[in-house]
Backbone as numpy.savetxt, mean C-alpha at the origin, in Angstrom:
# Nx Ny Nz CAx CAy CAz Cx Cy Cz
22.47 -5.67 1.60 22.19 -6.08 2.98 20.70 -5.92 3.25
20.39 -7.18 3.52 18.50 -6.72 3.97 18.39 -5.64 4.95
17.02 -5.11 4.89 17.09 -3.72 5.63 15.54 -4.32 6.86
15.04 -4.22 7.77 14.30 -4.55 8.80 13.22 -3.57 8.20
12.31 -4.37 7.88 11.03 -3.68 7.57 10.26 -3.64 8.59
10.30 -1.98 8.83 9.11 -2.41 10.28 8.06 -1.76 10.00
7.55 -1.31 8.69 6.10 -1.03 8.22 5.11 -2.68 8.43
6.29 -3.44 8.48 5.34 -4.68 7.92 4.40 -4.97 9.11
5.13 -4.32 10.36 4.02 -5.21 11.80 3.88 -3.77 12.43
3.74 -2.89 11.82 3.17 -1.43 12.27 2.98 -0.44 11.19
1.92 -0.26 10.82 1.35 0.58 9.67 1.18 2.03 10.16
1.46 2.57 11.30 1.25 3.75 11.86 2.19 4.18 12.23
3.51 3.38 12.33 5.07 4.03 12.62 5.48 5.08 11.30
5.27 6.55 12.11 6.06 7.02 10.80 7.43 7.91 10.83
8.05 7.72 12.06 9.09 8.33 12.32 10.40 6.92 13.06
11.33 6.89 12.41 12.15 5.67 13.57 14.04 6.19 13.20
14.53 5.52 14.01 15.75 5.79 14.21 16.11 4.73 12.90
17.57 4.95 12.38 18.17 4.02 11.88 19.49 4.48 11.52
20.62 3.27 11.14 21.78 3.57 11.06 22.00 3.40 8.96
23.13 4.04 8.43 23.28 3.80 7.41 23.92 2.93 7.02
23.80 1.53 5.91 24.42 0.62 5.80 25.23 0.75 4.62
24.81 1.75 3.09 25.29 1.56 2.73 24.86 3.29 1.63
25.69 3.57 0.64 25.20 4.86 -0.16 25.68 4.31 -1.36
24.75 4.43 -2.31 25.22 3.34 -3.94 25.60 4.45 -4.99
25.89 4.23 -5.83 26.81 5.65 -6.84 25.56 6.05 -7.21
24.45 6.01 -7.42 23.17 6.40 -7.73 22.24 7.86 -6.58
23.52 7.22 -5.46 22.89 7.94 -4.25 21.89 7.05 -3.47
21.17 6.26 -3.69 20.40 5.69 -3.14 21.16 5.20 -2.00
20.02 5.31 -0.68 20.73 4.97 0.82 19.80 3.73 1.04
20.64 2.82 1.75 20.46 1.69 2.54 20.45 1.58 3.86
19.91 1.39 4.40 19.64 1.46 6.12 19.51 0.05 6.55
19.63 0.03 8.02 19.33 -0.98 8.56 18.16 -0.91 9.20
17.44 -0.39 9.33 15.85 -0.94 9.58 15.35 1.01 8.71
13.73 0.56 8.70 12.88 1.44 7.94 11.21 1.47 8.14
11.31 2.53 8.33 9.53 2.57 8.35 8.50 3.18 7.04
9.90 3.47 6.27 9.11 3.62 4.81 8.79 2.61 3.68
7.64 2.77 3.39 7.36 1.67 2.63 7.91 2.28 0.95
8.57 0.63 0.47 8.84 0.60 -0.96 7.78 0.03 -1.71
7.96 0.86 -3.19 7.03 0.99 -4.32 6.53 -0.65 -4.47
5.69 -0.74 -4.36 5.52 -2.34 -4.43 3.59 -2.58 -4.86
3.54 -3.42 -5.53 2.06 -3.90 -5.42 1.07 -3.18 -6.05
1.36 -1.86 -6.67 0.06 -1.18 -6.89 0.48 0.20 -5.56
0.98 0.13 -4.88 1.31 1.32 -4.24 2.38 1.68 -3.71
2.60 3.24 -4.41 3.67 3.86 -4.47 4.61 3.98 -3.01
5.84 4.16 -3.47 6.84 4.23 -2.28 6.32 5.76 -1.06
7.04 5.59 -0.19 7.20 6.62 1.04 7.66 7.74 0.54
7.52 8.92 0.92 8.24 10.19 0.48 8.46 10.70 1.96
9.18 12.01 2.49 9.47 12.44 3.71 10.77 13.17 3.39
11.66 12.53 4.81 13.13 13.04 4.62 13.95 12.16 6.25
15.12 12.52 5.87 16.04 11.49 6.96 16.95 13.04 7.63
16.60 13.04 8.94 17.37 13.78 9.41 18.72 13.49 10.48
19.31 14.51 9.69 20.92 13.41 10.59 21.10 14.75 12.05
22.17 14.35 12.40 22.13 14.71 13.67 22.46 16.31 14.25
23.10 16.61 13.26 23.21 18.27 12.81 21.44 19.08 13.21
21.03 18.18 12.73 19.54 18.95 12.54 19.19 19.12 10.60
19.92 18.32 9.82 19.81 19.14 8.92 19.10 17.89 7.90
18.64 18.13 6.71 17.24 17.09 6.28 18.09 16.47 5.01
17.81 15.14 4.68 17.84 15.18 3.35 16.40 14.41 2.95
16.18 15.38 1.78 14.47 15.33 1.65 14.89 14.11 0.38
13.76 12.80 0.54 13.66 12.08 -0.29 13.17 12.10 -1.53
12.85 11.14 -2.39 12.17 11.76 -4.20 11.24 10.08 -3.67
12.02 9.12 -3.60 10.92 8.38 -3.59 11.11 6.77 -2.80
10.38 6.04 -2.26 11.34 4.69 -1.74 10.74 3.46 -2.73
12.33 3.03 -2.96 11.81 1.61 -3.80 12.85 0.29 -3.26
12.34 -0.74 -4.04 13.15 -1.97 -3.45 14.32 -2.34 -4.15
14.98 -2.96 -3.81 16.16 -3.31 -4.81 16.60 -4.49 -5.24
17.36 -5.11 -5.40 17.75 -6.24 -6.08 17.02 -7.36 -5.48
15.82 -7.33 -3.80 14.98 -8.42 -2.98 14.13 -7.31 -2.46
13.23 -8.24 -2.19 12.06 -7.10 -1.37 12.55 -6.88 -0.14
13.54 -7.18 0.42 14.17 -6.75 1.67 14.83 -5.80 1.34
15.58 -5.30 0.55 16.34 -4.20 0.08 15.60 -3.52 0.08
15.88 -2.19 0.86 15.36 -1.21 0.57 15.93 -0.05 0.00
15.66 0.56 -0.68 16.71 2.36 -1.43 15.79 3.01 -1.04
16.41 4.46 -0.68 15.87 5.45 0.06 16.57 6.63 -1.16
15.56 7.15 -2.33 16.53 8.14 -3.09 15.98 9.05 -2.75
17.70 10.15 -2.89 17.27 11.32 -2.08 16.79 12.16 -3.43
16.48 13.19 -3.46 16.06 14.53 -4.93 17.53 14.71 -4.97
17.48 15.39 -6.19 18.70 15.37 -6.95 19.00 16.59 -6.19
20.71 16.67 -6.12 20.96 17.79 -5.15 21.40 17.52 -3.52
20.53 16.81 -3.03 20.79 16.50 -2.10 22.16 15.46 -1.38
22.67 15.83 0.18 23.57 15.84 0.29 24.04 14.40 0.72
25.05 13.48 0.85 25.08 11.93 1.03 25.41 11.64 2.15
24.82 10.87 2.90 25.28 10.26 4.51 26.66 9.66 4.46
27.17 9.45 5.32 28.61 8.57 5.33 27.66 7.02 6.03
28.46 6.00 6.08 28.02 4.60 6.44 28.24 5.05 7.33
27.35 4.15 8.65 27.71 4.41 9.52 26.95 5.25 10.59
26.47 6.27 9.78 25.36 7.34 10.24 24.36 7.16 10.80
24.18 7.45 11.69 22.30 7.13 12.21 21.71 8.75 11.99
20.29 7.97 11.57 19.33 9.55 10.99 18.24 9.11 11.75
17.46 9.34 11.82 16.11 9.72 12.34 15.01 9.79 10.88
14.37 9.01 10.69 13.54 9.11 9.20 11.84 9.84 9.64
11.66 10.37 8.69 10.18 10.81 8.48 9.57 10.87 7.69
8.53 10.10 7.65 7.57 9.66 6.68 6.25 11.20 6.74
6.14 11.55 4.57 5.42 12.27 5.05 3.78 11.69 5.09
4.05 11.31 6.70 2.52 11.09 6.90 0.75 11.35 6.12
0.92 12.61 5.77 -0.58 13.09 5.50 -0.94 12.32 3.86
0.68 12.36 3.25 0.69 11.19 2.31 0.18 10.05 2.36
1.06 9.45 3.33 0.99 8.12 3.93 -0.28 7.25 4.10
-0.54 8.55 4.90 -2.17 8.28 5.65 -3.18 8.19 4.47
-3.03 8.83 3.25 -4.03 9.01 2.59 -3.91 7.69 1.41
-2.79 6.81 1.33 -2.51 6.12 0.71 -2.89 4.49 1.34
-2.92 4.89 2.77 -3.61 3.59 3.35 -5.12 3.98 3.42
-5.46 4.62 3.72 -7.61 4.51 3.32 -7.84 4.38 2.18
-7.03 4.72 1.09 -7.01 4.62 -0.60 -6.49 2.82 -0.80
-5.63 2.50 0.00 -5.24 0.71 -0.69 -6.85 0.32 0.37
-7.10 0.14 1.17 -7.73 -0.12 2.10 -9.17 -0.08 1.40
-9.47 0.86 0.82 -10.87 1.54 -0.10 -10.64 0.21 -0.94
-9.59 -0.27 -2.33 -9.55 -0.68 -3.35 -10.09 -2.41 -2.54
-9.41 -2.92 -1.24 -10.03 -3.99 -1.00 -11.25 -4.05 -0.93
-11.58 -3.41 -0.08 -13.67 -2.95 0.08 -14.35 -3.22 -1.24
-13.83 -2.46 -2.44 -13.98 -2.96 -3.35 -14.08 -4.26 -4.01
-12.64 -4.87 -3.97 -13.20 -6.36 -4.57 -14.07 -6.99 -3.38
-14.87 -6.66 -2.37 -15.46 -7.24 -1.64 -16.94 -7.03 -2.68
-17.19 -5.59 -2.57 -18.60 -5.35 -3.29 -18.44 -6.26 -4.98
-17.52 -6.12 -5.26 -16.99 -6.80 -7.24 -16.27 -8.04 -6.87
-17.04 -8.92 -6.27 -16.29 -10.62 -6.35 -15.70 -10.90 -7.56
-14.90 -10.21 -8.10 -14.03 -10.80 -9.59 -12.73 -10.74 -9.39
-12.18 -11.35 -10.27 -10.77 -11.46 -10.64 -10.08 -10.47 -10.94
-9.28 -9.64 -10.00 -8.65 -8.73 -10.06 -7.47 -9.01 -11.49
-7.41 -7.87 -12.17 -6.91 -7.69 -13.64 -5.24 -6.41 -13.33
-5.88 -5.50 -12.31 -4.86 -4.71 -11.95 -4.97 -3.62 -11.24
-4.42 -2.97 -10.91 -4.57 -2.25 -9.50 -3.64 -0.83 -9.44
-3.57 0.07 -9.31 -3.10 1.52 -8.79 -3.92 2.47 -7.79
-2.68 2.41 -6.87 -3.35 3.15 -5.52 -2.66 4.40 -5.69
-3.73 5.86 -5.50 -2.51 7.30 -5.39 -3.23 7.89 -4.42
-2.84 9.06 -4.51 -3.65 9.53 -3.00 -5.40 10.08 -3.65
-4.96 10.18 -4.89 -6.87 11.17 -4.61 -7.18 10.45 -5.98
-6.64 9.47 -6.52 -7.47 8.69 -7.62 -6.56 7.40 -8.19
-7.56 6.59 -7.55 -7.20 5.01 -7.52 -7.81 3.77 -8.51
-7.15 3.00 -8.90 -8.09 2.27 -10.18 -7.96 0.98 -9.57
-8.80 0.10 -9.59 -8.72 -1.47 -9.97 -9.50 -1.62 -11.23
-9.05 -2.82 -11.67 -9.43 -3.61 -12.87 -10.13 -4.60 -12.76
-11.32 -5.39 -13.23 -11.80 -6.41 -12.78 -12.02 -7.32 -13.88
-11.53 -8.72 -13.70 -12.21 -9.27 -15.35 -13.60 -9.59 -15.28
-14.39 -8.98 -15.62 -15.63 -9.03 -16.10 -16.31 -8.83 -17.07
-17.95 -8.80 -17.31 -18.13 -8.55 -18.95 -19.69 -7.86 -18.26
-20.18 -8.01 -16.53 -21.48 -7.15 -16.59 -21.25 -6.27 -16.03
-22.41 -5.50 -16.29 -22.99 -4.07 -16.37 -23.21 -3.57 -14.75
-22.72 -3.04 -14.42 -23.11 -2.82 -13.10 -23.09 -1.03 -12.84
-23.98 -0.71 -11.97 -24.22 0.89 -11.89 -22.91 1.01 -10.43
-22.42 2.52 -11.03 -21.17 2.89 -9.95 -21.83 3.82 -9.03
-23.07 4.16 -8.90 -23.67 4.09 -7.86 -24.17 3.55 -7.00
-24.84 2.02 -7.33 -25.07 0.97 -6.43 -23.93 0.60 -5.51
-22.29 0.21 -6.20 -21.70 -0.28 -6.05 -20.60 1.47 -4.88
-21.07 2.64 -5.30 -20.56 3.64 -4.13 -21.66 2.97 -2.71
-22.77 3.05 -3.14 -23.28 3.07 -1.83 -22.87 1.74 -0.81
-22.96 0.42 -1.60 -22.73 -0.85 -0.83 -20.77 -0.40 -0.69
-19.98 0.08 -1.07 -19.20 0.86 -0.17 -18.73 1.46 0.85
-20.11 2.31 0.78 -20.18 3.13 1.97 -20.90 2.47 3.59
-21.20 1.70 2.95 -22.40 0.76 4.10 -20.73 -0.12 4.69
-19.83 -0.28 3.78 -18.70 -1.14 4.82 -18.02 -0.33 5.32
-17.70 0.83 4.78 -17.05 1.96 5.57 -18.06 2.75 7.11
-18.86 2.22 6.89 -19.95 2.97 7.80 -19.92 1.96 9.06
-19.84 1.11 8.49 -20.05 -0.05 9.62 -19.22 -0.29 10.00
-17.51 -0.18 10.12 -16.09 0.46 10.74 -15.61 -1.02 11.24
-15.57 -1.74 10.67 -15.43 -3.05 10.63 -13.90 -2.98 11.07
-13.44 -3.78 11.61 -11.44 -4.06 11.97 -11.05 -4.51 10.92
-9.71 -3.91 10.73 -8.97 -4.31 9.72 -7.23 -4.38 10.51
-7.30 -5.90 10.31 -5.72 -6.41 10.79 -5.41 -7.52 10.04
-4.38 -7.53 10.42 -2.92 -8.77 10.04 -2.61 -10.07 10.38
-2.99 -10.76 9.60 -3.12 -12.42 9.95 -1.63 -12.79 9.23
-0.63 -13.43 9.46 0.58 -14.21 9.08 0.21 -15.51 9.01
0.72 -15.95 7.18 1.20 -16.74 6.83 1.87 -17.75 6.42
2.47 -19.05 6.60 4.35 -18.78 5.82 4.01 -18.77 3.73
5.06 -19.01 3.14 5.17 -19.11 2.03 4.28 -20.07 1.41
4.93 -21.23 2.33 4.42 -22.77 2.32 2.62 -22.96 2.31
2.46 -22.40 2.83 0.98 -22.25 3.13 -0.01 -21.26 2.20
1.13 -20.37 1.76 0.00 -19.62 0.33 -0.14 -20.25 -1.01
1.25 -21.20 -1.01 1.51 -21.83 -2.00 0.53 -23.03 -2.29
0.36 -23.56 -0.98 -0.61 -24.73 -1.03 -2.15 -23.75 -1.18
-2.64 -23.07 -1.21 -4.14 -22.38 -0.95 -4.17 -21.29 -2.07
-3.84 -21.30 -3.18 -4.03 -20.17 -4.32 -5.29 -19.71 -4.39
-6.26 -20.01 -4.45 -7.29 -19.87 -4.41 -7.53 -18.25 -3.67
-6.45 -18.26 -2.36 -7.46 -16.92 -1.89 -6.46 -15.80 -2.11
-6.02 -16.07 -3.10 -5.38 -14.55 -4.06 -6.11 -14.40 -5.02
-7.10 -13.01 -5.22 -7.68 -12.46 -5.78 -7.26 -11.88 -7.10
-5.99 -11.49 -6.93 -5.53 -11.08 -8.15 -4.84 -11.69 -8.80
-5.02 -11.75 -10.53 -4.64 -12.90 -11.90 -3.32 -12.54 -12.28
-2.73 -11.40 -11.93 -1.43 -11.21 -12.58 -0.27 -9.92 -11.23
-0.81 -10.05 -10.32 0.03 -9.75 -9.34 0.42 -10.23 -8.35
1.89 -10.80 -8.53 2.01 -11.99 -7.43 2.40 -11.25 -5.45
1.46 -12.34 -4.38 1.58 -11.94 -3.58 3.17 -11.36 -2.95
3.24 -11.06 -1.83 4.42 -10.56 -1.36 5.27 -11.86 -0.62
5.65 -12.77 -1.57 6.67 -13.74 -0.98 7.65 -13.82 -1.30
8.22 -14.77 -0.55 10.12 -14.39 -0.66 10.92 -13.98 1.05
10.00 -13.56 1.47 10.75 -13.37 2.82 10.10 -14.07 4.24
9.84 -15.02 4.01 9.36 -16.15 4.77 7.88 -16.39 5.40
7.35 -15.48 5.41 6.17 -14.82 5.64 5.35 -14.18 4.89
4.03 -14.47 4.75 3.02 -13.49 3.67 1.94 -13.02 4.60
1.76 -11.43 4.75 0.42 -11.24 5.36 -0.83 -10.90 4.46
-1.56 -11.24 5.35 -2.96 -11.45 4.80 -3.67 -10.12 5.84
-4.30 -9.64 4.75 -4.92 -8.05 4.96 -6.64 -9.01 5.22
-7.24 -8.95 6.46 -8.25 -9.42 7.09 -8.98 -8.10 7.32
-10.52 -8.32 6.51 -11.48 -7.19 7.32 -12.97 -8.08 8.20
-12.91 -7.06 9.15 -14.12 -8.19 10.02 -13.91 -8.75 10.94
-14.68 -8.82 12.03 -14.42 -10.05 12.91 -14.43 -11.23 12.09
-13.54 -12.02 12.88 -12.43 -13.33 12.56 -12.42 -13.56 10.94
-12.42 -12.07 10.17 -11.82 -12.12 8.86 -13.57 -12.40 7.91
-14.37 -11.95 8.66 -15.82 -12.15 8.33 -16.07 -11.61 6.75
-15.64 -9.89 6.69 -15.83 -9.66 5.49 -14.67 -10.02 4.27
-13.37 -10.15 4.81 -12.16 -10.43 3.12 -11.14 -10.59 4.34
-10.07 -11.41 3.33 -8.77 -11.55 3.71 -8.23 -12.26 2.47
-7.35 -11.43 2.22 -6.61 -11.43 0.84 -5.30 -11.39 1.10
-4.02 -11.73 0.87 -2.45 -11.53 0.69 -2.19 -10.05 0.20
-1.64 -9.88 0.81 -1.35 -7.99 0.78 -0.13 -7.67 1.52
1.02 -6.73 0.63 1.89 -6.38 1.28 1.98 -5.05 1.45
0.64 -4.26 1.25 0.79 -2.92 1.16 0.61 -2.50 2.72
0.05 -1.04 2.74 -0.01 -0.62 4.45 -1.67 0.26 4.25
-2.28 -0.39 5.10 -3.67 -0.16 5.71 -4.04 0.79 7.03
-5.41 1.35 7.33 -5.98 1.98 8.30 -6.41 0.74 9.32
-6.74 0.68 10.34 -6.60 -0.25 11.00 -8.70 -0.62 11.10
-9.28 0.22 10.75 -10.60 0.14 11.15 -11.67 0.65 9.58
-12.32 0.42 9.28 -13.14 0.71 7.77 -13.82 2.43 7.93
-13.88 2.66 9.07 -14.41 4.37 8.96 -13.14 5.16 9.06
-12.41 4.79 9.02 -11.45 5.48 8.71 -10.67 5.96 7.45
-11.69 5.13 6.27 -11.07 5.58 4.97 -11.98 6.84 4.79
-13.44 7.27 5.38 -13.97 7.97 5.03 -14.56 7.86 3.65
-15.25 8.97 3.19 -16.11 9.30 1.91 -14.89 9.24 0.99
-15.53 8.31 0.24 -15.33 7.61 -1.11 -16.38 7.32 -2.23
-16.02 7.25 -3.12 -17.09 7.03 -4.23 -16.48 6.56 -5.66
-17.05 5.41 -6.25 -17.10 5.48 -7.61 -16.88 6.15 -8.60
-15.91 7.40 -9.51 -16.15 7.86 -10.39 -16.64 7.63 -11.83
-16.47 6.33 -12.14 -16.30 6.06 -13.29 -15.82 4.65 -13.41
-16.59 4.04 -14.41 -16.63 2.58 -14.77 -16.49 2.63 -16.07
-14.49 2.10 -16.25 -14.38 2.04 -18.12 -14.65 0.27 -18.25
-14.66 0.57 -19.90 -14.99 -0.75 -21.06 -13.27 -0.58 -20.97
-12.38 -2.09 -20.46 -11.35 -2.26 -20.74 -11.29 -3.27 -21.47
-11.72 -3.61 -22.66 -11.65 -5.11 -23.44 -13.21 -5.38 -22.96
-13.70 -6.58 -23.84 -14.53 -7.44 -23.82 -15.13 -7.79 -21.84
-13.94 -8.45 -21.57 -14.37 -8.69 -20.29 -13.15 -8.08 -19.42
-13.22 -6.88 -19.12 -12.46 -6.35 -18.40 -13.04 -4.39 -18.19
-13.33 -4.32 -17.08 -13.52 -3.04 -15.81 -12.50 -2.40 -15.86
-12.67 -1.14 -15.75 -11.62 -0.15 -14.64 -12.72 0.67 -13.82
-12.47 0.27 -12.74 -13.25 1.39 -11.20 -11.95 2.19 -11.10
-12.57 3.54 -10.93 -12.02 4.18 -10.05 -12.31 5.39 -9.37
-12.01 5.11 -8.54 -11.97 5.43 -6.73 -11.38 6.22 -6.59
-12.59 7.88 -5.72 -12.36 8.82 -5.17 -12.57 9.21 -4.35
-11.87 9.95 -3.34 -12.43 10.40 -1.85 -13.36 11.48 -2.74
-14.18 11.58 -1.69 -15.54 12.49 -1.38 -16.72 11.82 -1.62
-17.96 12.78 -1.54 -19.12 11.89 -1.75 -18.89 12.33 -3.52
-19.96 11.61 -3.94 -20.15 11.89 -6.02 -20.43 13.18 -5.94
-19.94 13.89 -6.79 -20.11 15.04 -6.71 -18.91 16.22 -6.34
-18.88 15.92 -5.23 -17.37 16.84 -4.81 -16.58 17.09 -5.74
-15.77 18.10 -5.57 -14.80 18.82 -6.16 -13.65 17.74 -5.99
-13.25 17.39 -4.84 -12.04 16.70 -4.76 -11.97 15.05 -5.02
C-alpha cells in the first residue's frame, strides 16, 4: 500500500501522527503517511522511534523503501515489539541526525556548483560525505573549500520547484549525475533550487535539504582521491580544515 510521503513538501517535519497499514514477517512496518525519509539516492534512511499510545517506544534500526518508492518500511532493531494494523503511533525522527544529514546532502550540491562535472557518485553521512566527479584536472581542495564557503556565507535560499515526469524526461540535460537516476515514478520530480529564481543550481533531487546555504555551516574539503584516469572523490567535512571533527 503506498504510504504518504510528507518529507517530500516539508523537510523540517520531524514528528507526525500515523496509522499502521501493515507488519511484514520481517517486522518491517507500513504506515499510512510518514515523515521519515527512506534510504534513497546517496542518503541514508531516518532513524528515531514510533510511539504508540501506552507511552511506550519502538526504537527503529533504519527506514528503507520497498517493492516502489512509495512504499515505505519502517524496521524496528531486533527485539523490538510489533504494532497490530490498525494502530496509530506518533513517529520521531531522530532529528540532530536528520538535521545533520540535510546541511551534509545540501553541502554535496554546493559542490557540484564549485566542480561543474559529471557527477560519477555520491554518499551523504553525517560527518563524512563523498561525491565523485568525472574528471581528469588538478584542482587544489583548498581553493575549492573556500569558493564553498563564500556560498555558504552568502545564505542563498534553498527550495522546491515541481516537475512532472514528462518534463524531466524531455530536458535530461539538467541531471547532473551519469549513473543515478532521478526520483521518478510517482508523478512528480523535485528539483532542489539554490538562489533567487534558481540563480545558483537546480538539479532533480529526492533527498531532504536546509532551507537557506548558512545553515550548513563550516565545511571543508578533506581530501581529493585519483579514482581512475578521469574520475575524483571529494570529500566533505564539517568544520573549518583542520578541526578535529
Amino acid at each position: 500500500m503506498p504510504t504518504r510521503l510528507l518529507f517530500r513538501d516539508d523537510f523540517y517535519l520531524s514528528t507526525c501522527e500515523a496509522t499502521v497499514t501493515a507488519v511484514r514477517d520481517d517486522g518491517a512496518i507500513e504506515l499510512d503517511q510518514t515523515c521519515f525519509y527512506a534510504t534513497s539516492g546517496g542518503q541514508p534512511g531516518d532513524t528515531g522511534f514510533l510511539e504508540r499510545a501506552d507511552g511506550s517506544r519502538i526504537t527503529l534500526d533504519v527506514t528503507v523503501t520497498g517493492e516502489t518508492k512509495d512504499v515505505v518500511l519502517h524496521r524496528p532493531l531486533e527485539g523490538e515489539p510489533r504494532p497490530e494494523v490498525g494502530e496509530k503511533l506518533v513517529l520521531h525522527i531522530d532529528w540532530p541526525r536528520r538535521y545533520k544529514l540535510m546541511r551534509m546532502h545540501t553541502a554535496c550540491h554546493l559542490l557540484s556548483v564549485v566542480c561543474p562535472y559529471p557527477i560519477t557518485g555520491a554518499s551523504v553521512s553525517e560527518d563524512d560525505s563523498r561525491v565523485d566527479f568525472d574528471m581528469s584536472e588538478t584542482i587544489d581542495k583548498d581553493d575549492v573549500t573556500a569558493k564553498l564557503m563564500e556560498l555558504v556565507n552568502a545564505n542563498h535560499p534553498v527550495f522546491l520547484q515541481w516537475i512532472t515526469d514528462e518534463e524531466l524526461a524531455a530536458n535530461p540535460g539538467i541531471v547532473k549525475s551519469k549513473n543515478v537516476r532521478p526520483p521518478m515514478g510517482l508523478g512528480r520530480v523535485s528539483l532542489v533550487c539554490i538562489g533567487e529564481n534558481s540563480a545558483i543550481d537546480s538539479q532533480p533531487c529526492g533527498g531532504t535539504h536546509v532551507s537557506e546555504t548558512q545553515e550548513v555551516g563550516a565545511i571543508h574539503i578533506a581530501k581529493i582521491e585519483k579514482k581512475g584516469k578521469e574520475n575524483r572523490r571529494f570529500r566533505i567535512r564539517f568544520g573549518a580544515p583542520g578541526d578535529a571533527s
